[in-house]
C-alpha positions in Angstrom: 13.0 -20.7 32.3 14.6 -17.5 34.1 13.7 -14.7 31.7 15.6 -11.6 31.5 14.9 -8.6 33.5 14.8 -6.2 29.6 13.0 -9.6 27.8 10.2 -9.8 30.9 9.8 -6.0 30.2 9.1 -4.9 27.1 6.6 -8.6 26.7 4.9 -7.2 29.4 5.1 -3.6 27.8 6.6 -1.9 30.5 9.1 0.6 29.1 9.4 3.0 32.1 13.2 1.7 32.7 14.6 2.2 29.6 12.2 5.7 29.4 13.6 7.3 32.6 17.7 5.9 31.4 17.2 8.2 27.9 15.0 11.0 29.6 18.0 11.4 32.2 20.1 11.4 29.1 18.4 14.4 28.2 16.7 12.9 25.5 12.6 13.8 25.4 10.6 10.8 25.7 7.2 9.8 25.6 4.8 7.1 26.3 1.6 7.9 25.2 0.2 4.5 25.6 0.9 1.1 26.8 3.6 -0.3 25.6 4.6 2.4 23.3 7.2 4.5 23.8 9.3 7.7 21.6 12.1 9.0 22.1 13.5 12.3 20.3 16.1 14.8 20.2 16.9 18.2 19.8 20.0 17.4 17.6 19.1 17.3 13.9 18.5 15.8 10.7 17.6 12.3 12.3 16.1 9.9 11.0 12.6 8.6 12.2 12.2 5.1 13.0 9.2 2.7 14.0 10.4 -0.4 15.1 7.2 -2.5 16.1 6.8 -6.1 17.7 4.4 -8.4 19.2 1.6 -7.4 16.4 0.8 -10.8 16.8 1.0 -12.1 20.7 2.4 -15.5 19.6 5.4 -14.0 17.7 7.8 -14.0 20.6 11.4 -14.1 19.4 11.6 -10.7 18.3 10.3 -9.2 21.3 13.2 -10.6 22.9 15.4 -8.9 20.0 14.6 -6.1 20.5 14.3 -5.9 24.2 18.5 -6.6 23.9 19.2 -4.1 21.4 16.9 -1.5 23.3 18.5 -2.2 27.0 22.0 -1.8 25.1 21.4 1.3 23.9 19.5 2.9 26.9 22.9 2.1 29.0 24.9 4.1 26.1 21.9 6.4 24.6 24.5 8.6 23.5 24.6 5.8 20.6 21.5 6.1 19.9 21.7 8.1 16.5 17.7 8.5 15.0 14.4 9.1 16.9 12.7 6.3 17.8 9.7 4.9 18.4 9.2 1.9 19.9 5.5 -0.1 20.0 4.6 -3.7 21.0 1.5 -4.8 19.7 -0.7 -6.6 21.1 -0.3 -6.6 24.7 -2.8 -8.4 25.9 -2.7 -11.3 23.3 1.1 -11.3 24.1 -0.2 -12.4 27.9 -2.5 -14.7 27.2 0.3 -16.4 24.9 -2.1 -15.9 22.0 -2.4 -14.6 18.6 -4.7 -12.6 19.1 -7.8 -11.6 21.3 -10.9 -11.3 19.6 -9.5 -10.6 15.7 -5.9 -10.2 14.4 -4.4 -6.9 14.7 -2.4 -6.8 11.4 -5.4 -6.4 9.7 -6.7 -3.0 11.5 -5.1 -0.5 9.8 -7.5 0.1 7.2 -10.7 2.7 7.6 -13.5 0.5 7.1 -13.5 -2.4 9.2 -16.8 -4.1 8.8 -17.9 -6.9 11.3 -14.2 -6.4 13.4 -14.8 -2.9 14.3 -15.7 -3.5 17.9 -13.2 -6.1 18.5 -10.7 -5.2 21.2 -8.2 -5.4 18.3 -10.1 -2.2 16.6 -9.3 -0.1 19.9 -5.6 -1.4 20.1 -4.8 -0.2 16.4 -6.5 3.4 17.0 -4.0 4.0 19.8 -1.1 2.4 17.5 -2.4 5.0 14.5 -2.4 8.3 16.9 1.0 7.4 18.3 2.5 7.1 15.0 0.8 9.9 13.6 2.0 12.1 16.3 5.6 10.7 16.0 6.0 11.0 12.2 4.5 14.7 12.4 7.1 17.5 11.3 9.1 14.5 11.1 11.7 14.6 8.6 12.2 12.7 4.5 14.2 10.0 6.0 11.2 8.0 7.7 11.1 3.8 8.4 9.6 1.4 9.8 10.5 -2.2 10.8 7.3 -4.7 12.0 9.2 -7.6 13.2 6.9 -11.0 12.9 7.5 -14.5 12.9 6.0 -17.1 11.2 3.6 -19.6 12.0 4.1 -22.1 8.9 7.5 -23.5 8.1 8.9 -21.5 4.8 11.3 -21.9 1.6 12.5 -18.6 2.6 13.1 -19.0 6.6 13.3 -15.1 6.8 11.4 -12.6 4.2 9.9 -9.2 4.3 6.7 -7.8 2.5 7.6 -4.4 1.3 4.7 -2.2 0.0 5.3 -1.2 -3.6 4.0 2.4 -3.6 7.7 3.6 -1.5 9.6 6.3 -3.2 12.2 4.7 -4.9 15.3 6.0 -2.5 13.2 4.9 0.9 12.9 1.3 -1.1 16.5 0.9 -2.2 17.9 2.1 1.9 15.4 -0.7 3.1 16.2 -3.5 0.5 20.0 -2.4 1.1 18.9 -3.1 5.1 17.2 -6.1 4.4 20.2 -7.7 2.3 22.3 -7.0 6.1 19.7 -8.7 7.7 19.8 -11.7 5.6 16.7 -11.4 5.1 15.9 -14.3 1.8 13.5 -13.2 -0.4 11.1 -9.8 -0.4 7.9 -9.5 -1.7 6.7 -6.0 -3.1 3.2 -5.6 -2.3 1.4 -3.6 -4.7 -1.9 -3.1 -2.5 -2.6 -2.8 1.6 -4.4 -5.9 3.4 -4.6 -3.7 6.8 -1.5 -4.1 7.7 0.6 -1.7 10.4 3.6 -1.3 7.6 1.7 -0.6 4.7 -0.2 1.9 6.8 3.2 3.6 7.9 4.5 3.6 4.0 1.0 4.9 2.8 0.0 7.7 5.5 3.5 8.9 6.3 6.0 8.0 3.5 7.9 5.7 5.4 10.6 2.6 4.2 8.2 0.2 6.1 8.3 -3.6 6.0 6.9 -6.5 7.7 9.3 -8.9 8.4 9.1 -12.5 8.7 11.8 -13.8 11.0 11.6 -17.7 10.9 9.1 -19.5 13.0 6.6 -18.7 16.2 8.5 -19.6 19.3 8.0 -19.4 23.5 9.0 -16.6 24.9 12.3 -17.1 26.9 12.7 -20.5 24.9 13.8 -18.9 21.0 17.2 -19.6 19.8 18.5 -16.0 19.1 21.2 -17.1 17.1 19.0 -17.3 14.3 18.2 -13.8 14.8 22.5 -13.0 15.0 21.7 -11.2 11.4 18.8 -9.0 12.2 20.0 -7.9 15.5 23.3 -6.8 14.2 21.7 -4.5 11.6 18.9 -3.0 13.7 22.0 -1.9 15.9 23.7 -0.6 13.2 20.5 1.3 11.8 19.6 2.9 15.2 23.7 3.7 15.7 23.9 5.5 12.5 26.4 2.9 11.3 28.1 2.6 7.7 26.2 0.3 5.7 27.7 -3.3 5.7 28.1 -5.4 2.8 25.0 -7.8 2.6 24.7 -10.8 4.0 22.6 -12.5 1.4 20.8 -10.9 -2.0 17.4 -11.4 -1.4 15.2 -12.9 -4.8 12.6 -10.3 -5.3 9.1 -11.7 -5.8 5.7 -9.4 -6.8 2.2 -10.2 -5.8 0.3 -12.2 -9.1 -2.8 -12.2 -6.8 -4.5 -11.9 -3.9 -6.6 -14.9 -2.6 -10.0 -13.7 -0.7 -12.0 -15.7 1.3 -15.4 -14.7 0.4 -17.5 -16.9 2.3 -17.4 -20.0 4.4 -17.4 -22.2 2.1 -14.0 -21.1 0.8 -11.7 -24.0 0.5 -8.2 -24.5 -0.7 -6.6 -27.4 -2.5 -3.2 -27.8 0.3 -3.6 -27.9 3.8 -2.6 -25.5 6.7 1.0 -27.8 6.6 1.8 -26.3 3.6 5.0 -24.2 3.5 4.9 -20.5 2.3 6.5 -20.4 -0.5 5.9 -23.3 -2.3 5.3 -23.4 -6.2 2.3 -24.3 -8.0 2.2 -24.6 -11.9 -0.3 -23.1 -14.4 -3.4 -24.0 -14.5 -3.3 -25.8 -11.0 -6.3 -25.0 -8.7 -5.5 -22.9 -5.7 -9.2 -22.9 -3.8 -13.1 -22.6 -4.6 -15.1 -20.3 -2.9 -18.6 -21.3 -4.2 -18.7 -20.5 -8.1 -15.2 -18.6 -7.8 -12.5 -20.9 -8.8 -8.4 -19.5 -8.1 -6.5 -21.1 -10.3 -2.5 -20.2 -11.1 -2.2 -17.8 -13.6 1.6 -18.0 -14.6 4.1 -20.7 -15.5 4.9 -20.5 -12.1 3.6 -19.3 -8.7 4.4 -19.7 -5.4 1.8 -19.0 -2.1 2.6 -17.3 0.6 0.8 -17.2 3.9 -1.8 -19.7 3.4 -4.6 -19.2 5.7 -8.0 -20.5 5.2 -9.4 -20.1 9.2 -9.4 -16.5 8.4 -12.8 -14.1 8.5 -14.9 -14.0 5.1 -13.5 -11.1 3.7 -9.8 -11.2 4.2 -7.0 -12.4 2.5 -6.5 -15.9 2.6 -3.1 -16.3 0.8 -0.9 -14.4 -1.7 0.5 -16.0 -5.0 4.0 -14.5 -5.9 5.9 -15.0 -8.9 10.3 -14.1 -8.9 11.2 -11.4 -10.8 15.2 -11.0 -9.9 
């Protein structure tokens, strides 16, 4: 399949088109890595926004998202109404067609990175840190960022968003106003970073960050965009400076019960990698073992969310949720 010249692009993290369309606009740009690209101006207050994809190089469909809103706006940058920065992930795992290279990505942003530190991941998210850190400096309050993923188990909730809990309270109400126009269906507040890119964003600089789950891993060139109708029209209307549109769905709130670490390889859990996020589990049931450490559900009710046993001793294996609105 014929892919589009702005979809081919940004996958391949070539941003120099849509650069040189805003720098002619007399817009100043930058791209002070591969596959990363800000763009500011002189007019002000603006908002600052991170909009992030391909953190994993198997998430595909909003790569193509956002390479359409992004070629849209470069031919009309007047329209564009924030600073913006704009970084794809993982560019070489987005290549390959893979996850990731040596580790995943999403779990870089943290200071101490133990056995991963000279994976090729470590080096990516160093360059991913500076550029932010440069972009968000003298930036002003009104500070977000958006990292768009999709995901790789089938889920309750076809679209949800993990929103770190420690956001000042009118940065979280703007993005859970967003994520209602995005119909996004259930968000998670997060009360602790796994080494994630959006909780580093909403720690380090104060921003409305999110990662957000957008239904299910795709092939590039082969996802059906109409699923992403919702998300596409509110990212528009968020880098146009649009009025805020009545929400498409009220997304059911949900906060972390606990956080399942695999501590060695001998962790085990009691469903299998089939299992959709979001499913419920009742008190008392067994989650995994891990040796002498036994997870068991905690609350009348709990559901888990990203289920992962294949990953590294040490990391988060699942979450356990529990509604709260």
């Amino acid at each position: 399949m014929s892919l589009p010249d702005a979809v081919r692009a940004l996958a391949e993290a070539d941003l120099g088109g849509v650069a040189q369309r805003f720098l002619d606009a007399g817009f100043a740009v930058a791209l002070p890595a591969r596959g990363i690209m800000t763009i500011k101006s002189a007019a002000t207050p603006r908002a600052s926004v991170v909009l992030s994809v391909g953190v994993h190089g198997d998430e595909t469909g909003p790569i193509e998202v956002v390479a359409h809103v992004l070629d849209a706006l470069s031919h009309a940058p007047s329209e564009l109404a924030v600073d913006l920065m704009v970084c794809v992930g993982n560019v070489d795992a987005i290549a390959a067609g893979k996850r990731f290279i040596d580790a995943d990505l999403n779990r870089m942003f943290r200071p101490v990175r133990g056995a991963l530190a000279d994976a090729a991941e470590a080096a990516r998210a160093d360059t991913m840190v500076a550029a932010t850190e440069d972009f968000f400096a003298g930036a002003g309050l009104v500070r977000w960022h958006l990292d768009l993923h999709t995901a790789i188990r089938p889920s309750v909730y076809p679209t949800f968003a993990i929103v770190p809990d420690l956001i000042a309270d009118e940065g979280k109400a703007a993005l859970v106003a967003w994520l209602g126009q995005a119909a996004i269906g259930a968000i998670i507040m997060n009360p602790s970073s796994a080494g994630t890119y959006s909780y580093y964003s909403a720690e380090h600089h104060g921003a409305a960050a999110s990662t957000v789950e957008l239904g299910r891993v795709g092939v590039l060139g082969q996802n059906d965009l109409s699923q992403f109708a919702d998300v596409q029209a509110a990212l528009e209307g968020l880098l146009r400076g649009a009025a805020a549109r009545p929400a498409r769905t009220e997304p059911h709130v949900f906060k972390v019960a606990q956080e399942v670490i695999k501590l060695t390889d001998g962790f085990r859990m009691t469903f299998d990698r089939n299992t959709q996020n979001f499913t419920a589990l009742r008190q008392g049931d067994v989650i995994a073992t891990d040796g002498d450490t036994v997870y068991t559900v905690k609350h009348p009710e709990e559901l888990v969310v990203f289920p992962n046993p294949d990953v590294r001793a040490g990391l988060r294996a699942g979450l356990m949720v529990v509604r709260v609105n």
